[in-house]
N, C-alpha and C positions, 0 to 999 in steps of 0.2 A: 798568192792571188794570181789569176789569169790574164791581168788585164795593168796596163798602167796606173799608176797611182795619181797621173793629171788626167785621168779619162775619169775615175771615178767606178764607182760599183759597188756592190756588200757580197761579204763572203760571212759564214758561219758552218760550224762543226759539233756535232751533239750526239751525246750516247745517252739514250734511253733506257733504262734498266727500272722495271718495272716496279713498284712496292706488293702491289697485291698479288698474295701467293698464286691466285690462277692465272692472274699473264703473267707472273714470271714465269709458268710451265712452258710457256708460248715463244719465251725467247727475248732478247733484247733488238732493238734497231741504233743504225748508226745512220750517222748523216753527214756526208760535205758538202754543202754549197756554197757555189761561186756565180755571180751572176753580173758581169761584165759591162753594165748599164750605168749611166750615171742618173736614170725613173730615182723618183722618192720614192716609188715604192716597189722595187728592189726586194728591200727587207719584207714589206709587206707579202711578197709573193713568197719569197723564201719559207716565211714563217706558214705560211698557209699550208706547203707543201708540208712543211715537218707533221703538223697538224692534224690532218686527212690522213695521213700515212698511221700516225700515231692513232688515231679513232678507230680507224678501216681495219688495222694491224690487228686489233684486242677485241673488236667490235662480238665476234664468233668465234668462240675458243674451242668450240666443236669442231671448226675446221682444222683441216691440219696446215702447220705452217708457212708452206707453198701457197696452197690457196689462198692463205690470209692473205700472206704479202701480193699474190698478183691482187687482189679484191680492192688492196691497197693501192695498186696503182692504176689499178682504172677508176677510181676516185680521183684518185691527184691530177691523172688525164685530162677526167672528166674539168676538173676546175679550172685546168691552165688553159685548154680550149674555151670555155666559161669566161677566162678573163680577157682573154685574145678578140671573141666576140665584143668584150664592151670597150675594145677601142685599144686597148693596152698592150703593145704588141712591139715593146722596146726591147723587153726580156730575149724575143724569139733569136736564136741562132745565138744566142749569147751566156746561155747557164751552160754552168759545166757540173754534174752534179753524178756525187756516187749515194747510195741508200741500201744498205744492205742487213737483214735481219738472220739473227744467227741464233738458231736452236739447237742446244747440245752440241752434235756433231756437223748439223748441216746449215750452209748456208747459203742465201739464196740474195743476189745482189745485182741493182741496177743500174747502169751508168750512160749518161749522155755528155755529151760536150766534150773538151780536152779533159775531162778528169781521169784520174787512172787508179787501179786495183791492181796490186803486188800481192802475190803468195812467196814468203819465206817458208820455204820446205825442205830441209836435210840438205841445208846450206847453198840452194840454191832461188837466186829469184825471179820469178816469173811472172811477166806484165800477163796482169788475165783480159785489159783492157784491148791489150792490141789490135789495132785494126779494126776497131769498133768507131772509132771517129771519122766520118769524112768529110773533109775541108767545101762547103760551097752548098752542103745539101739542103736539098727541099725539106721545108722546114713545116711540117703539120703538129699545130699545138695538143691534138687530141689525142699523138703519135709521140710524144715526149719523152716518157720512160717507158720502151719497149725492149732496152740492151739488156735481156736477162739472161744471168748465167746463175747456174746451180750447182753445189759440188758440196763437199764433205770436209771438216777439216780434222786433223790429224795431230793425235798429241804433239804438241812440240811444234805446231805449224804457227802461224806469223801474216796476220792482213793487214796491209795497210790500204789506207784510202787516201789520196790525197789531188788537188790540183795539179796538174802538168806542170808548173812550175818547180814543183819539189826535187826532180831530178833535172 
C-alpha cells in the first residue's frame, strides 16, 4: 500500500483474461490500484475504473489494441471527472494506479500516482515509471490517466506493476 494503515484506503490488483475467444484476440488487462483515502467509497471508484476500462477495452474488437485501450481511458477520464463534478473529490492527488493491456507482443500501459512499472529484460531492470510522478501537481480529474507508454515485449521479458511501496 501507498499510504498508512491508520490513514486508511483500498488497494486491489486484477488480471483479466478474457473467456470469449474474440477478446481474447484482443489481449488481456491488468490492474493495480491504490487509492489513499480513507471515502467509503474508495472501493467504489476503484471498481468503476476496472469496469469502464474493461467494457471500453472489448467494446470494438475492430479497433486495434492501442486504440481500444486509449478509447478506454477517456471513458474512465470521462467518469473520474463525472465523479469529482458531484462533490467526491477525496480520491483526487491520492490514487496511485498502473493499467496496462498486453496483446501478443505489445503493450500499452498507464500509470498515475506513486505507482510503478519494472521491465525485467536480459537481467536487467528498468523503472519505465520513472519520472512520471510529480509530487504537488495540479490535479485535473478529466486528466487522470494520461501517463501512456507503449512498447513491445520480448521472449523472456518480466512486467511488474506494483505500488511504490514494493521497492
Amino acid at each position: 500500500l501507498s499510504h498508512g494503515s491508520t490513514r486508511g484506503g483500498f488497494s486491489t490488483t486484477l488480471v483479466y483474461e478474457p473467456d470469449d475467444a474474440s477478446e481474447k484476440q484482443h489481449g488481456s488487462l491488468y490492474f493495480v490500484i491504490d487509492i489513499g483515502s480513507p471515502s467509503p467509497l474508495s472501493a467504489d471508484i476503484a471498481y468503476n475504473i476496472i469496469d469502464i476500462i474493461k467494457e471500453e477495452y472489448y467494446s470494438d474488437l475492430e479497433l486495434s489494441a492501442g486504440e481500444s485501450f486509449e478509447n478506454a481511458l477517456k471513458a474512465a477520464n470521462s467518469e473520474l471527472a463525472a465523479i469529482a463534478k458531484e462533490g467526491e473529490k477525496d480520491w483526487m492527488g491520492k490514487l496511485n494506479i498502473v493499467i496496462a493491456a498486453v496483446k501478443d507482443k505489445d503493450m500499452y500501459i498507464v500509470q498515475r500516482g506513486t505507482a510503478e512499472i519494472h521491465l525485467l529484460r536480459d537481467n536487467n531492470m528498468i523503472n519505465l515509471s520513472k519520472g512520471m510522478y510529480t509530487p504537488g501537481e495540479t490535479y485535473r480529474p478529466e486528466e487522470t490517466l494520461v501517463n501512456l507508454i507503449e512498447g513491445e515485449l520480448g521472449v523472456g521479458d518480466r512486467m511488474l506493476a506494483s505500488t511504490s511501496e514494493l521497492f
